[in-house]
Each structure stands twice: as C-alpha cells, then as structure tokens.
The first five atom37 places (N, CA, C, CB, O) and aatype in JSON, in Angstrom:
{
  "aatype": [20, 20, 20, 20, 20, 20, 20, 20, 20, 20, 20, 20, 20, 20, 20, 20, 20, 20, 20, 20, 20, 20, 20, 20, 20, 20, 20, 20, 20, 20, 20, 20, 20, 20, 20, 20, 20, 20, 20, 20, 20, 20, 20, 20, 20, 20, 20, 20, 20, 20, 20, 20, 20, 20, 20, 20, 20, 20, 20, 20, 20, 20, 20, 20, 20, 20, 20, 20, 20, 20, 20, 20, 20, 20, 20, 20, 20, 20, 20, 20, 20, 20],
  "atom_mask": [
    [1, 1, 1, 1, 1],
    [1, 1, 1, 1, 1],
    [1, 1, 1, 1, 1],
    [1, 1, 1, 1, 1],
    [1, 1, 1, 1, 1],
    [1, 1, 1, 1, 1],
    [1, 1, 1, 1, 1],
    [1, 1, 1, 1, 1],
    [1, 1, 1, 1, 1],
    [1, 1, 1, 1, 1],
    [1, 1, 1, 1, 1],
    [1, 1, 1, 1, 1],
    [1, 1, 1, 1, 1],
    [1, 1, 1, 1, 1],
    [1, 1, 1, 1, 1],
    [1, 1, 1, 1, 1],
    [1, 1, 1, 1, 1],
    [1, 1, 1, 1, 1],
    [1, 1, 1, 1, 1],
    [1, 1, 1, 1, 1],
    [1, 1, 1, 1, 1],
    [1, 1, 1, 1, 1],
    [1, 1, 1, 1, 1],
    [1, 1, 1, 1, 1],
    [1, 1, 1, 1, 1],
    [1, 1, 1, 1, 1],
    [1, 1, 1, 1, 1],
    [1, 1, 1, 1, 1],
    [1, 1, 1, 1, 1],
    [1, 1, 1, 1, 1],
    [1, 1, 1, 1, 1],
    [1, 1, 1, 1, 1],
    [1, 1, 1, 1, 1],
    [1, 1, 1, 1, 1],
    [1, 1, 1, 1, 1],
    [1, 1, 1, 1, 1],
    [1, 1, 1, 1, 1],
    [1, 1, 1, 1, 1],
    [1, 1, 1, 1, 1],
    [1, 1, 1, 1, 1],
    [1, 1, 1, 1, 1],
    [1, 1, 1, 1, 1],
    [1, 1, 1, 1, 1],
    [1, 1, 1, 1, 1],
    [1, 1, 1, 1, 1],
    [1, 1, 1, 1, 1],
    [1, 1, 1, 1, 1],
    [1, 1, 1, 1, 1],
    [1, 1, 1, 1, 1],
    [1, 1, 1, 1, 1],
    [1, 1, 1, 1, 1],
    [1, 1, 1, 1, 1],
    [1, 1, 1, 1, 1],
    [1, 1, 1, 1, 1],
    [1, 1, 1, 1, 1],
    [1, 1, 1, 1, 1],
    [1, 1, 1, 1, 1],
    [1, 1, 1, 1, 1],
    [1, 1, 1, 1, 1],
    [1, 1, 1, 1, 1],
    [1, 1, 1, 1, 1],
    [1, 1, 1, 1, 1],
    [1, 1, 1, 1, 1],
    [1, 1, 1, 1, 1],
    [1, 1, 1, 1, 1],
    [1, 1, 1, 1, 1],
    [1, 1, 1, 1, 1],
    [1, 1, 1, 1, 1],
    [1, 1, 1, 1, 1],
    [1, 1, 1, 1, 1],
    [1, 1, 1, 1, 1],
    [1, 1, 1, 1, 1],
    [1, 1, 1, 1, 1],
    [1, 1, 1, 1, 1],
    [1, 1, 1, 1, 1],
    [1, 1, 1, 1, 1],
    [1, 1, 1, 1, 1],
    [1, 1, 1, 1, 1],
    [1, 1, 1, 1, 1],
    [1, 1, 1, 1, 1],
    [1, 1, 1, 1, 1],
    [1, 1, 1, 1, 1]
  ],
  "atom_positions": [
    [[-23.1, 12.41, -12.35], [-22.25, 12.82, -11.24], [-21.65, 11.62, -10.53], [-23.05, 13.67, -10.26], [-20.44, 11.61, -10.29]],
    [[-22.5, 10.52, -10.17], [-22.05, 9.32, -9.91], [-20.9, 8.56, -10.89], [-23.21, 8.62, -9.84], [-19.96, 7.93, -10.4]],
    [[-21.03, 8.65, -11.76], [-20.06, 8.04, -12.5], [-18.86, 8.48, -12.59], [-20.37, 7.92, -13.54], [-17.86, 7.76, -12.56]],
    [[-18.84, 9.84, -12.72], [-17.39, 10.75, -12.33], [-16.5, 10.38, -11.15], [-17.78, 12.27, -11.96], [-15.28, 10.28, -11.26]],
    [[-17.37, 10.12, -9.64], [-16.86, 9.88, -8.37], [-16.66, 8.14, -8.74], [-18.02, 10.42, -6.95], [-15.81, 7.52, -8.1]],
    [[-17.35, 7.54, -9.64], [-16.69, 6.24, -9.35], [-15.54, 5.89, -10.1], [-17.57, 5.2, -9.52], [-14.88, 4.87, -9.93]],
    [[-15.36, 6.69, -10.84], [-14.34, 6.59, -11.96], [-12.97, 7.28, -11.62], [-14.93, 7.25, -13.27], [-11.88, 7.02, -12.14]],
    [[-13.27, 8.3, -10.58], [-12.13, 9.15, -9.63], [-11.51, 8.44, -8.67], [-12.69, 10.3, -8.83], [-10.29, 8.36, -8.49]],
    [[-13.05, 7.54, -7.59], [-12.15, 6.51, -7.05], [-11.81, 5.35, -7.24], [-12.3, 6.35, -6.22], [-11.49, 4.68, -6.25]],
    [[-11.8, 4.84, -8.37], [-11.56, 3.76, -9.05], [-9.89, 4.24, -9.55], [-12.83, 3.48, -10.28], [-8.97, 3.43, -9.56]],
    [[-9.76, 5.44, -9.88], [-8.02, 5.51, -10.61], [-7.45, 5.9, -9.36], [-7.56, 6.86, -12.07], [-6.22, 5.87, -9.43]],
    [[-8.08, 6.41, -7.74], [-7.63, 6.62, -6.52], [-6.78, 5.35, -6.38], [-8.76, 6.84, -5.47], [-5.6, 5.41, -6.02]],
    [[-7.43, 4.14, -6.71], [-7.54, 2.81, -5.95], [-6.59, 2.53, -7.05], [-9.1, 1.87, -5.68], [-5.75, 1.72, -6.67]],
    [[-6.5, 2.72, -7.66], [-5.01, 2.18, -8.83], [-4.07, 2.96, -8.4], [-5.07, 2.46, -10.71], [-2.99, 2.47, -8.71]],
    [[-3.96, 3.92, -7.85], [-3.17, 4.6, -7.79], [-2.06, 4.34, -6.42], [-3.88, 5.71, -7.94], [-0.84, 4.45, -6.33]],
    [[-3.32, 3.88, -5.29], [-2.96, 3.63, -4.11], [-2.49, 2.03, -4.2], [-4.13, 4.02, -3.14], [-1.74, 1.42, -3.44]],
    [[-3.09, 1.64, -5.23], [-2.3, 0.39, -5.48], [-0.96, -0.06, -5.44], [-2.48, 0.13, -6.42], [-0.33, -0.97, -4.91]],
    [[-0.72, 1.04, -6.32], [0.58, 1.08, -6.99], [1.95, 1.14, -5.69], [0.53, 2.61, -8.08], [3.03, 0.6, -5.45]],
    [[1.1, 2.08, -5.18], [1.67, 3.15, -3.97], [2.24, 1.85, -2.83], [0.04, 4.44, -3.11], [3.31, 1.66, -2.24]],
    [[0.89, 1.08, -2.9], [1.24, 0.22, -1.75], [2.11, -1.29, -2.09], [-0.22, -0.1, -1.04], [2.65, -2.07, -1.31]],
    [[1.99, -1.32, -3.37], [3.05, -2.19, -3.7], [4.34, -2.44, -3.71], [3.0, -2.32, -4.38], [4.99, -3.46, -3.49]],
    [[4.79, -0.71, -4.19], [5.72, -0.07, -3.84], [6.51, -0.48, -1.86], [5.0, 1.43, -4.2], [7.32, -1.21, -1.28]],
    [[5.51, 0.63, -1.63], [5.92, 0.91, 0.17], [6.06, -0.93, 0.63], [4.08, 2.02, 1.42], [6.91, -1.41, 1.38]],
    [[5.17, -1.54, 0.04], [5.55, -3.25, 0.9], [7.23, -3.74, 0.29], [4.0, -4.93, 0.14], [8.23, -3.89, 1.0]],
    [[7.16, -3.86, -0.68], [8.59, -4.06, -1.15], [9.71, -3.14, -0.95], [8.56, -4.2, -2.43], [10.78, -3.13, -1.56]],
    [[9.2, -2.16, 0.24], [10.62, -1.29, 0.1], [10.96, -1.44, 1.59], [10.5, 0.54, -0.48], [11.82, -0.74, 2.1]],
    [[10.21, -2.44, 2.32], [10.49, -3.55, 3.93], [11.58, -4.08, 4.08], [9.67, -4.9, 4.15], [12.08, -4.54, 3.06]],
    [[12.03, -4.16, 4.87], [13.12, -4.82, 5.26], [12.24, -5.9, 5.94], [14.23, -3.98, 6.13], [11.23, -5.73, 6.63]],
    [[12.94, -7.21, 5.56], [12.73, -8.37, 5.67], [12.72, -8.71, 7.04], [13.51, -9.01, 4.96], [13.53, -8.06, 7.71]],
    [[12.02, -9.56, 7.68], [12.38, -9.78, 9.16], [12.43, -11.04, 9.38], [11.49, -9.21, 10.14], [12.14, -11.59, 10.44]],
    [[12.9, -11.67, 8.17], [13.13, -13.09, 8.51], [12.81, -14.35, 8.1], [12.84, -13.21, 9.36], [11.94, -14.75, 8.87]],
    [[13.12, -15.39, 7.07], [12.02, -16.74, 7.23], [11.25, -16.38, 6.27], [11.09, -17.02, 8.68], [10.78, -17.4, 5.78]],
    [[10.91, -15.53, 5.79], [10.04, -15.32, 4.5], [10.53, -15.47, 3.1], [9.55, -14.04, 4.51], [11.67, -15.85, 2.8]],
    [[9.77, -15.21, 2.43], [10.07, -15.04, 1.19], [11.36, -13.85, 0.8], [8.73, -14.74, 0.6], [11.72, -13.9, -0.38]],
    [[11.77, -13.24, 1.32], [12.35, -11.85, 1.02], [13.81, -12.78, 1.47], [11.7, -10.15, 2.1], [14.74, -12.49, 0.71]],
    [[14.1, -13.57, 2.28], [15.02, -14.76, 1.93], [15.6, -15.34, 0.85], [14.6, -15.6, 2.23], [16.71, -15.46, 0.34]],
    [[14.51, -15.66, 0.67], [14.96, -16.05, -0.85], [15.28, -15.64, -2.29], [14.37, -16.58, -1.11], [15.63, -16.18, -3.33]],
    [[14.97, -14.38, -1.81], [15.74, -13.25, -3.42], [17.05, -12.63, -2.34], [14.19, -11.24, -4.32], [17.55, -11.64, -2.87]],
    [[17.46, -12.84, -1.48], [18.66, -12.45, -0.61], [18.14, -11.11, 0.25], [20.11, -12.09, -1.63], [18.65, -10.02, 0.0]],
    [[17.1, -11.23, 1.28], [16.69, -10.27, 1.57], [17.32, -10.52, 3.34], [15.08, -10.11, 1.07], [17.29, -9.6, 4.16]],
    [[17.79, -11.77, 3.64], [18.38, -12.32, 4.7], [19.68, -12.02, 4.74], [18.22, -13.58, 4.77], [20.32, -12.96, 5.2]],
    [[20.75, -10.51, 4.25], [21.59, -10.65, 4.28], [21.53, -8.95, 5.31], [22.22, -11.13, 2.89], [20.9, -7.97, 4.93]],
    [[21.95, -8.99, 6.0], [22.21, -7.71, 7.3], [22.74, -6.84, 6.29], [23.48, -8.0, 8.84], [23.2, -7.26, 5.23]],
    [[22.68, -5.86, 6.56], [23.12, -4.47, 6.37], [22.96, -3.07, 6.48], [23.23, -4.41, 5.72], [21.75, -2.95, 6.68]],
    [[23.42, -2.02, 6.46], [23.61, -0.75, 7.2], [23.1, 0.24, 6.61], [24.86, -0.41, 7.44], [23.03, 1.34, 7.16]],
    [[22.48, -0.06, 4.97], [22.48, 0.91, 3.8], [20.84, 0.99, 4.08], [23.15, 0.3, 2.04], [20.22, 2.02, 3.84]],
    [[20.19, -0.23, 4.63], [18.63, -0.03, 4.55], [18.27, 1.56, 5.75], [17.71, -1.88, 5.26], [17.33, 2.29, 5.44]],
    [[18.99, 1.84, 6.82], [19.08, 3.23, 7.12], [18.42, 2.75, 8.54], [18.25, 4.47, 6.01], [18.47, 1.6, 8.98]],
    [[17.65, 4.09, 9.3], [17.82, 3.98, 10.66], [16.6, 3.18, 10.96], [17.97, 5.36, 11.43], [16.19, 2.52, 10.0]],
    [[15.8, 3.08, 12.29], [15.05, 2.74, 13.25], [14.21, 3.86, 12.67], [15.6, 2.66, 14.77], [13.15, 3.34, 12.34]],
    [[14.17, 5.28, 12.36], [13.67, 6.0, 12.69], [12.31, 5.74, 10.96], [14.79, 7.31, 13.16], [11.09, 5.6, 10.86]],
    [[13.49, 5.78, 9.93], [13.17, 5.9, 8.26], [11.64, 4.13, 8.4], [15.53, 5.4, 6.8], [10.52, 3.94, 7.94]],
    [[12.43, 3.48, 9.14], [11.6, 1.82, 9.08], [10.37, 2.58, 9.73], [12.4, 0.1, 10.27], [9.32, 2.28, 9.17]],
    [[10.22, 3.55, 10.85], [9.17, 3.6, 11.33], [8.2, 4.51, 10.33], [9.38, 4.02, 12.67], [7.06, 4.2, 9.99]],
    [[8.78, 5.45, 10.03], [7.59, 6.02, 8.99], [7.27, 5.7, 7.51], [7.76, 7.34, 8.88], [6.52, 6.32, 6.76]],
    [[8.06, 4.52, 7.24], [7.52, 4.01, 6.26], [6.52, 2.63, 6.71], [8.68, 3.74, 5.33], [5.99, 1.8, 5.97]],
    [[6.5, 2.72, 7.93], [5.49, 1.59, 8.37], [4.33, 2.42, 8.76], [6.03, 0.56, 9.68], [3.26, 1.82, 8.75]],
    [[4.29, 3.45, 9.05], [3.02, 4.89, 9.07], [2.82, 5.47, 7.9], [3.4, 6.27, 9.97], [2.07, 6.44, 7.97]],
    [[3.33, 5.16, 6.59], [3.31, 5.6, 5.39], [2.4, 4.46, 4.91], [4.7, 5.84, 4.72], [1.27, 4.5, 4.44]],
    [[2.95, 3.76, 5.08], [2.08, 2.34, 4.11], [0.78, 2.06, 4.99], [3.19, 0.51, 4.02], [-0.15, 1.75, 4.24]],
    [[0.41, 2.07, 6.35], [-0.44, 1.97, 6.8], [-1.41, 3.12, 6.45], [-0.11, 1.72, 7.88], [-2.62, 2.92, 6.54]],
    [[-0.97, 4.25, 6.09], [-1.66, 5.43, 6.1], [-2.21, 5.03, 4.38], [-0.58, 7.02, 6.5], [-3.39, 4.91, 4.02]],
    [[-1.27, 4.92, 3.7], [-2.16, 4.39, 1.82], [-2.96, 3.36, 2.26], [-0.98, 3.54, 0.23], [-4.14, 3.44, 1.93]],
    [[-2.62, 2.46, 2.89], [-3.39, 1.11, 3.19], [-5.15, 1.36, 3.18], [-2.83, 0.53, 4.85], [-6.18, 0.88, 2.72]],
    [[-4.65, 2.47, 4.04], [-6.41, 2.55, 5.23], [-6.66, 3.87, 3.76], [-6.3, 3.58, 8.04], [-7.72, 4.38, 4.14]],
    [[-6.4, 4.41, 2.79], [-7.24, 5.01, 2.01], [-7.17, 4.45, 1.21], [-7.23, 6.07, 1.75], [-7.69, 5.04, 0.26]],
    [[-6.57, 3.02, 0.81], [-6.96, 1.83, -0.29], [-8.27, 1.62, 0.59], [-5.72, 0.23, -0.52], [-9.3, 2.0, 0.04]],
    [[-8.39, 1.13, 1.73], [-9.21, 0.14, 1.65], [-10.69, 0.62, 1.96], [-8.72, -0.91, 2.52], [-11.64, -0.16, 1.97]],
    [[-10.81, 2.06, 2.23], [-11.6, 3.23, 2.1], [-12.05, 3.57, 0.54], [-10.77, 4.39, 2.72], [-13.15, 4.08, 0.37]],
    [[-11.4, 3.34, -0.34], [-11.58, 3.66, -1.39], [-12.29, 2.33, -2.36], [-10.31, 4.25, -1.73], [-12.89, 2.35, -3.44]],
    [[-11.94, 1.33, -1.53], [-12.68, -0.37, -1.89], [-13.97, -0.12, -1.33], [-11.89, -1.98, -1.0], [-14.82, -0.63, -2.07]],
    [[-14.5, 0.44, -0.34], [-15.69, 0.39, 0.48], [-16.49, 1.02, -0.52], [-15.66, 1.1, 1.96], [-17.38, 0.49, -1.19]],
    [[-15.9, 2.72, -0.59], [-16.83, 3.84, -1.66], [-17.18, 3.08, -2.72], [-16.01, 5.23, -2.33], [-18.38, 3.13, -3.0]],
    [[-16.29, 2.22, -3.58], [-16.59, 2.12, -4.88], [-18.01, 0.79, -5.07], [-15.0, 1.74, -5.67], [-18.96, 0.68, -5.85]],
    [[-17.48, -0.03, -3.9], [-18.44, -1.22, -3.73], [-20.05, -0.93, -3.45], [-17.89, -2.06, -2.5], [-21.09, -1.54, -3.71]],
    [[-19.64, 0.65, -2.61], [-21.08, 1.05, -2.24], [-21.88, 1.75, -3.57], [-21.01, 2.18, -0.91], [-23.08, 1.67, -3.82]],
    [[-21.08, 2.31, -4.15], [-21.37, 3.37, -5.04], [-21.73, 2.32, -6.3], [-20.02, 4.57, -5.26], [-22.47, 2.97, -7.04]],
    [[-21.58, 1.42, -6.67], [-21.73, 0.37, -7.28], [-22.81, -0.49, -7.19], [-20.86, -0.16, -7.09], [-23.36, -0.94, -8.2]],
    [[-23.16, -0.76, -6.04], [-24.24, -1.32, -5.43], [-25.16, -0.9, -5.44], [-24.21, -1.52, -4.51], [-26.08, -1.55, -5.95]],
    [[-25.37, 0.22, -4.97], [-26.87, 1.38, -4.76], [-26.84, 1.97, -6.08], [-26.78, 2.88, -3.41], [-27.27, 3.12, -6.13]],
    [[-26.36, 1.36, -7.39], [-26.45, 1.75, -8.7], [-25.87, 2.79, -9.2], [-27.49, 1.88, -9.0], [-26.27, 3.06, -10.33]],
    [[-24.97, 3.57, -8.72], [-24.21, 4.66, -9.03], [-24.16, 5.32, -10.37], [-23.1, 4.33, -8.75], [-23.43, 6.3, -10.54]]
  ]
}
C-alpha cells in the first residue's frame, strides 16, 4: 500500500514539476534578470492585464505549495521505510 502512495506522489511531483516550470516561464520579467537577456526587457501590451499577472502568481504559488507538500510526503514516506 505504501509503495502505491509513494509512487502516486512521486508522478504528483513530476507532474507539478512540469506545471511549475511552465507557470515560472510564463512571468513577465521585471527587470535586470536573466529574462533580459533572451529579450524579455522589451514592454508590451500582448502579455495582457494586471488582473491575468495576478492569478497566475496565485496559480504558481498554489502548484508551488503542493510541490513542496508532495517533497515532504515522499521524504517522510521514504524514511519511516515505506
């Protein structure tokens, strides 16, 4: 039974991986960083409103915190011999 749940949240955690790799690269740049230097320093109107930036910053925080929930389970479940 243990092995099932570690193996469920183990493809969770790939999954949310993916997810969050995604949601970081889909930021608008704020400057001075790296995202400069592939031309991420150039203004424009197409990246969309105030409103779209905010819930993709509650989107990625929200995968974030069940990535890093899903790092805890597996470490524990691993540990105590699962």
């Amino acid at each position: 039974m243990t092995t099932a749940l570690i193996i469920g949240l183990s493809l969770l955690l790939v999954i949310t991986s993916v997810i969050l790799i995604v949601l970081i690269l889909l930021h608008r740049g704020k400057g001075g960083g790296l995202s400069d230097l592939f031309g991420g320093g150039v203004t424009s109107s197409i990246g969309g409103s105030s409103v779209a930036e905010k819930n993709l910053d509650r989107l990625t925080i929200g995968v974030g915190a069940i990535w890093a929930a899903s790092i805890v389970a597996v470490g524990l479940l691993v540990r105590t011999g699962g």
